[in-house]
N, C-alpha and C positions, 0 to 999 in steps of 0.2 A: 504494500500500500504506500502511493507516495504523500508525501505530509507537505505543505507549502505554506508558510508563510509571508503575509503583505503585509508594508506599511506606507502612513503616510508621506517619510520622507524619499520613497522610491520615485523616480522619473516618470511620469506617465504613460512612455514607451514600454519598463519595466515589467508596470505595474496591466498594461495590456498584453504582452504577454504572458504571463500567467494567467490571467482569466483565459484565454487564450488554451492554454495545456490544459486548465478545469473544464470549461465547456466541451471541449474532446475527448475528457475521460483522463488524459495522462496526469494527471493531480490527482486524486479524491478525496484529500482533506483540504479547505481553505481555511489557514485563521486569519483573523485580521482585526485590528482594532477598531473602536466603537466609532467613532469621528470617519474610518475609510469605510467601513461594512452598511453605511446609509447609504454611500452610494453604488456600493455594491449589486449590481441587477443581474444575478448571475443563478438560474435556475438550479436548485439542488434539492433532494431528498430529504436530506433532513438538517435542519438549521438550528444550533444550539447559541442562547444566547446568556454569555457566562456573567454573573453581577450586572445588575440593571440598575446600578446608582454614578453617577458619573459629575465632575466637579463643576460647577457652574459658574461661571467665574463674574458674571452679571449679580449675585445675590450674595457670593462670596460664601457658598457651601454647598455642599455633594446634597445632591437631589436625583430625583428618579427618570429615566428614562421618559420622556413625551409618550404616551397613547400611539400619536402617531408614525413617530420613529419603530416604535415596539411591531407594531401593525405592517410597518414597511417592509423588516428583517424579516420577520413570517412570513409575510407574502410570498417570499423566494420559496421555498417548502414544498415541493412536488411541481416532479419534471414535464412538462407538456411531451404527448406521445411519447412519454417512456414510466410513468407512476399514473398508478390509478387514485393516489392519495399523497400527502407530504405530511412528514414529522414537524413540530415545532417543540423544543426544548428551552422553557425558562428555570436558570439557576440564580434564585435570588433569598432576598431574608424572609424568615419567618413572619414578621407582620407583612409579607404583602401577599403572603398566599391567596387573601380573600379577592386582590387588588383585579389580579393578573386574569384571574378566571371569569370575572365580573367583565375585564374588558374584551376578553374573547368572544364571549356571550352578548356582548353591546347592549349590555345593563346601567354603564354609566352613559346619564346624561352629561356634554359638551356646552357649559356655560361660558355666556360669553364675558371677554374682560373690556372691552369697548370705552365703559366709561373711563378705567383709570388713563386713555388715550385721547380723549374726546378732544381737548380743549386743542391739541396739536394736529388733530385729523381737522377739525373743521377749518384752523387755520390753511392747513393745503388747500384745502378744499375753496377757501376765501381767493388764497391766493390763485391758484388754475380759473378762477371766474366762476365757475359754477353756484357757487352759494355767491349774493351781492346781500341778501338780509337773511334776519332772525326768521320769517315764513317759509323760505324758500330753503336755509337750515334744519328746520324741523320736516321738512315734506325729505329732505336729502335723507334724514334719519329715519326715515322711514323704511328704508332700503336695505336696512344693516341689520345683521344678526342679532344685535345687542336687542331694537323692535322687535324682533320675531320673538324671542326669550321671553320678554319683558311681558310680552301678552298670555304666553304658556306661563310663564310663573312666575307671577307679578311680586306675590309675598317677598321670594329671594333679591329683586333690587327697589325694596323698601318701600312697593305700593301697597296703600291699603287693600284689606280683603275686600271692600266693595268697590275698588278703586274700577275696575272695568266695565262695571254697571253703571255708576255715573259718565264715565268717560272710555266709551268703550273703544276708541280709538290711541286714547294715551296722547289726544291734543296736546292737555296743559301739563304732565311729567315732561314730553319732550319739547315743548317750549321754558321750562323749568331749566333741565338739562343746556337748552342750548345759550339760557341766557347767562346761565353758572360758565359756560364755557367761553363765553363774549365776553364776560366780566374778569375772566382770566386773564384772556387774549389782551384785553384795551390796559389793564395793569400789568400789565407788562411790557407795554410799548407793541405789541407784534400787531396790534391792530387801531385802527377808533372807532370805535361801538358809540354812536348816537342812540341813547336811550330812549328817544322820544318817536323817532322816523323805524328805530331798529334796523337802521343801517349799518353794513360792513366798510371801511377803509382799509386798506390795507397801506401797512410804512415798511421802508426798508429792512428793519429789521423782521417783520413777517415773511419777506421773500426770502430771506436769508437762512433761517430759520428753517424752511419749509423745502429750502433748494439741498440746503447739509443735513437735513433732517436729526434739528437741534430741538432738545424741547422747550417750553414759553421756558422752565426753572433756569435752565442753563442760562438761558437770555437775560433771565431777571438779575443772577449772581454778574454775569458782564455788563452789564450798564451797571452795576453798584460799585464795581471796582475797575474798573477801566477808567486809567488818567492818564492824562499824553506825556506823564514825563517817568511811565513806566521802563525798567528795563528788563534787562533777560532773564532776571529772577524772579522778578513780581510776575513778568507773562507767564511763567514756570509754573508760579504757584499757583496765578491765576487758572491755567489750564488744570490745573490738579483739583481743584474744587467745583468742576462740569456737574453735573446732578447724574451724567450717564454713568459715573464709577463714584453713585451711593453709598453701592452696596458691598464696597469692597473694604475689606478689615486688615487689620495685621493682626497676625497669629503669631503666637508664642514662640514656634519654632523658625519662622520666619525671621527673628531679630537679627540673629550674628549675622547671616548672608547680607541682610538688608544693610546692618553697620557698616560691610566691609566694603560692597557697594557703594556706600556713601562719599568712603574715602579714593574712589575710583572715579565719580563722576564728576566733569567739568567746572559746572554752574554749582554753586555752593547754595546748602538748603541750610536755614538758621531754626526753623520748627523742631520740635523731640522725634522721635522715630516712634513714638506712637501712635501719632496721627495719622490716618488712611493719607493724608495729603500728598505726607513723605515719602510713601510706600509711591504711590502714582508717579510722583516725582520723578523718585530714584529708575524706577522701573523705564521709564518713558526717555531719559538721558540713557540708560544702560543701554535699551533698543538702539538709540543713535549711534552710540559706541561701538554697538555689536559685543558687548559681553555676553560670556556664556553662563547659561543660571545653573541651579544646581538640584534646584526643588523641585517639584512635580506641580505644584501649586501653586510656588510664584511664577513658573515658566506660564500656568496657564493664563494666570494676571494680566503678564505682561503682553499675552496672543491678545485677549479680549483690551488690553489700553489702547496696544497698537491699531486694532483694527479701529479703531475710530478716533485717532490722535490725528490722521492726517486730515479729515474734513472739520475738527474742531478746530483746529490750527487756521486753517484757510477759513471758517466765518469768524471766528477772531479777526485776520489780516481784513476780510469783507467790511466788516463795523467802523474797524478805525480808519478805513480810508471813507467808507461814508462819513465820518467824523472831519475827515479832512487835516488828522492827522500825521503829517508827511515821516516827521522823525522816527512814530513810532510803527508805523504803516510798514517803513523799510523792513525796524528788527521784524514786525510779523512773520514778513515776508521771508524774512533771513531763516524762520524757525520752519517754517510752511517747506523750504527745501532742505532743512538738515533732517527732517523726519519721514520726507518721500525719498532721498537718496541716502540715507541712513549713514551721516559723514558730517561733521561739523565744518562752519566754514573757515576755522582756521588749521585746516587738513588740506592738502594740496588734490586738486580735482582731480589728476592721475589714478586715484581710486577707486573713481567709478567703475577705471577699467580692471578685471576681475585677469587673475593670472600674473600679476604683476608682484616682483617678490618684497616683503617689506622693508629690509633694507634699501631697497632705490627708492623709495617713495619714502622713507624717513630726512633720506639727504635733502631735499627740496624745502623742507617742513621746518630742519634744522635751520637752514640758511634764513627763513624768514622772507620769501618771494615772495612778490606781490603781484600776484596773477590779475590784468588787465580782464576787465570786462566791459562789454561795448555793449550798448543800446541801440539795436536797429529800429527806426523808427520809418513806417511808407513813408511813400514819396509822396509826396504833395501832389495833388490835381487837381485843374481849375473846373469846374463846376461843367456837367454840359452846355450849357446854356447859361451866358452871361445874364444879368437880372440889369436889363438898360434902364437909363437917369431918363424917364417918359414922364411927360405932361399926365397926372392923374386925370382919371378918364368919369365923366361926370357919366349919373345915372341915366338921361337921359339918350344917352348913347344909346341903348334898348330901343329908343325908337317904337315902345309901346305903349300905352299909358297902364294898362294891366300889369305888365311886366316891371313898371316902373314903381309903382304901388307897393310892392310886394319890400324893396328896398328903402322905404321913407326915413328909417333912421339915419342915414349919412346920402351925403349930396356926390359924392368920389368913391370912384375902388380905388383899392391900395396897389402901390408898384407890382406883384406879382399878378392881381386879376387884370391891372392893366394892360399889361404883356400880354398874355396869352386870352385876351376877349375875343379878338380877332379872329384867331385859328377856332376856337370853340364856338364861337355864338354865330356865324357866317359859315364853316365848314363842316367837312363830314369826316375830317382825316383824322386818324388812331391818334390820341396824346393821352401822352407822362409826365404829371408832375410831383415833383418830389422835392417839398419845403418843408423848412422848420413847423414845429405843430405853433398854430395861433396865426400863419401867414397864410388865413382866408381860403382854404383849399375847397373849403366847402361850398363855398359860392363858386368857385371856380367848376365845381361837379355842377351847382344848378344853371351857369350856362348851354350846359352841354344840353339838359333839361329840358331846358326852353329852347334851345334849337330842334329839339326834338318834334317840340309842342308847336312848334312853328308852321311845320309839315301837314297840318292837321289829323284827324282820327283814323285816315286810311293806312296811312302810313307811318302811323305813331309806333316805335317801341317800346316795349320795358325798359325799365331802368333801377337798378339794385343796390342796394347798399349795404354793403358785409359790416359787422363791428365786433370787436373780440367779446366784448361782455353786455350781457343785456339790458343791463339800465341806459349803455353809450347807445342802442338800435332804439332803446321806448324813447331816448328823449329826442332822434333825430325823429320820431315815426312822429310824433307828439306838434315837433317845428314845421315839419312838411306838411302835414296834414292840415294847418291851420293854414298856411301859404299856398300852395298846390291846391290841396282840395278842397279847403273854401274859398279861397282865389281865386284858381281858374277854374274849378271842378273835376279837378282829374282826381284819378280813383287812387289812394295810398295804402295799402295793407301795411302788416307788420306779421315776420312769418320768424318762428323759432325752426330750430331741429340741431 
């Protein structure tokens, strides 16, 4: 019988094949560790899955295998066209005997966690356009599992027992909910919540938030300690206090590694080492440095820091250049690439390249060069179309008295309707215009309009108007309608999808 073991740090070539020799028989045993055997899709007989508690490094202690991971590994359990049946074998603790059988049987209910995410879903949600209000919020919530639960079993997220019978739709819970999560949002700067309109704003810091998929807390702890005359320590620390590494502790045996660590990294940390802070810290420089850990536990720490140190770093650098802070904008910046090319920048860039022996690449380091770097910036280009010094062009120029009507608040179009009246209000030939927002484009579309309307009804076209969010289409529908179609009488819908 051949025995074969896989892990995660083989080549992906390697590691195919061997599955490779398994699915043809010349293997018959796979092991493999818990992190590789998820993705393991490899049909077998019988699947034995050894300890079902595994280290979490999000909550900062050993918990059980997901439902759905447990579900996944079984599945593999009997071979198509070759078993009429599959083995599944769980080796686990004594209190979970009742756990494992229960989910086989799909006895446990799957409730949902929704709310503890709410207030950061609906901001995406603000930000991609989709929700603009609190009505339009709550109809969105309707969509989501958390509603479907909530109506099966209302008791579990705090509704009363009659609570369905008054409001057998869950109206005012998820107007509750959404205005809990608005009031989040706007105290925190990600959004501004007009309580009266229950209107959505969205501010830089929402987009940013929602693009690095940071939560409102994270956001809240950076505006209370970000000051522009920070430097590479306080951003240290700063990053170390994220809300996304909570849950992460220092344990007892983790001290000496951590102390000796301490005395190995760079950036000097002034807190005690018992603080989670320090532990991020250390960990997060050690990753730069490329140390090697020695624990099972802080090594998995340091997987779960890393994996989210480089998008925390870059809306960090995001915020303080919306701030417009240039000094501190830079070091961001500076930190944002020592953590994606894992190399400090007072290390000679020769690094990068891999195969290079450490002695030659210490000589350069030693001497203190100062590696040149140049900012390519495009090239300048003037404009398609010069924007010409023309005589403002009065309304009359329309030459309608209807058409003329429609514009009674100003006597002039401005330099750019100017220019381009001609080609638009008198021809039929394709134009692009492309100005700053506020340089009247939109009058420049309702020439095109009434050249259209000129033609009369045999030979009228449509005419459409796209806008990315739908309050910017109700309020053009809203303008036109009043203009257009009690003006001239022409017909304006307003069309969602």
């Amino acid at each position: 019988m051949a025995l074969q073991f896989i892990t995660q740090e083989w080549s992906r070539a390697d590691r195919q094949l061997v599955e490779i020799l398994f699915g043809e028989g010349h293997v018959q045993v796979l092991v493999s560790t818990a992190t590789l055997a998820w993705g393991v899709n490899l049909p077998a007989h019988t699947v034995i899955i050894k300890g079902t508690q595994i280290y979490n490094p999000e909550k900062g202690v050993w918990s059980e295998l997901s439902p759905l991971d447990v579900m996944q590994m079984l599945g593999c359990a009997g071979r198509p066209q070759y078993d009429s049946h599959g083995e599944g074998i769980i080796i686990t603790g004594h209190s979970e005997l009742l756990y494992y059988p229960s989910l086989m049987n799909q006895q446990l209910l799957i409730e949902s966690q929704f709310v503890s995410k709410l207030a950061d879903q609906v901001n995406a949600e603000i930000v991609l356009g989709t929700v603009q209000n609190a009505r339009e919020a709550c109809n969105w919530l309707s969509y989501t599992y958390l509603y479907v639960r909530m109506l099966r079993n209302p008791s579990l997220y705090g509704l009363a027992p009659n609570g369905l019978t008054r409001d057998i739709l869950l109206e005012e819970r998820r107007a509750d909910l959404i205005h809990s999560a608005a009031t989040v949002l706007d105290k925190s700067n990600l959004v501004k919540y007009d309580r009266k309109s229950r209107y959505f704003q969205v501010t830089d810091l929402g987009h940013i938030a929602s693009y690095y998929y940071i939560t409102h807390g994270t956001i809240s702890t950076y505006n209370e300690h970000l000051k522009p005359t920070m430097g590479d320590i306080k951003l240290c620390r700063l990053f170390s206090l994220s809300e996304e590494f909570k849950y992460v502790t220092v344990r007892q045996d983790e001290k000496m590694e951590l102390a000796k660590l301490l005395d190995r990294v760079p950036i000097p940390i002034k807190e005690s080492l018992e603080e989670p802070s320090v532990k991020i810290n250390v960990l997060l420089q050690a990753y730069i440095s490329q140390l090697k850990l020695e624990g099972l536990s802080l090594t998995s720490d340091m997987v779960y820091i890393t994996q989210s140190a480089e998008r925390l770093m870059r809306a960090l650098f995001e915020i303080v250049l919306k701030r417009g802070w240039a000094q501190l904008a830079e070091k961001a910046m500076n930190l944002c690439k020592m953590v994606s090319k894992r190399m400090w920048s007072v290390q000679t860039p020769l690094r990068q390249f891999h195969g290079i022996r450490n002695e030659i690449l210490m000589k350069p380091e030693k001497k203190d060069i100062a590696w040149e770097r140049h900012l390519i910036l495009p090239e300048k280009y003037p404009p398609p179309t010069e924007l010409l010094d023309l005589q403002p062009l009065p309304v009359t120029a329309l030459r309608n008295p209807s058409y003329e009507a429609l514009y009674h608040e100003f006597k002039h179009f401005n330099p750019v309707q100017t220019q381009v009246f001609t080609v638009l209000y008198t021809t039929d030939d394709n134009v692009l215009i492309a100005a700053p927002t506020g340089s009247g484009k939109t009058i420049c579309a309702e020439f095109a309009i009434l050249r259209n309307h000129q033609k009369g009804p045999e030979s009228m076209m449509r005419a459409v108007y796209v806008a990315p969010i739908e309050a910017l289409a109700k309020g053009r529908y809203n303008e036109w309608k009043r203009k257009f179609g009690e003006g001239l009488g022409m017909k304006v819908v307003e069309l969602t999808g």
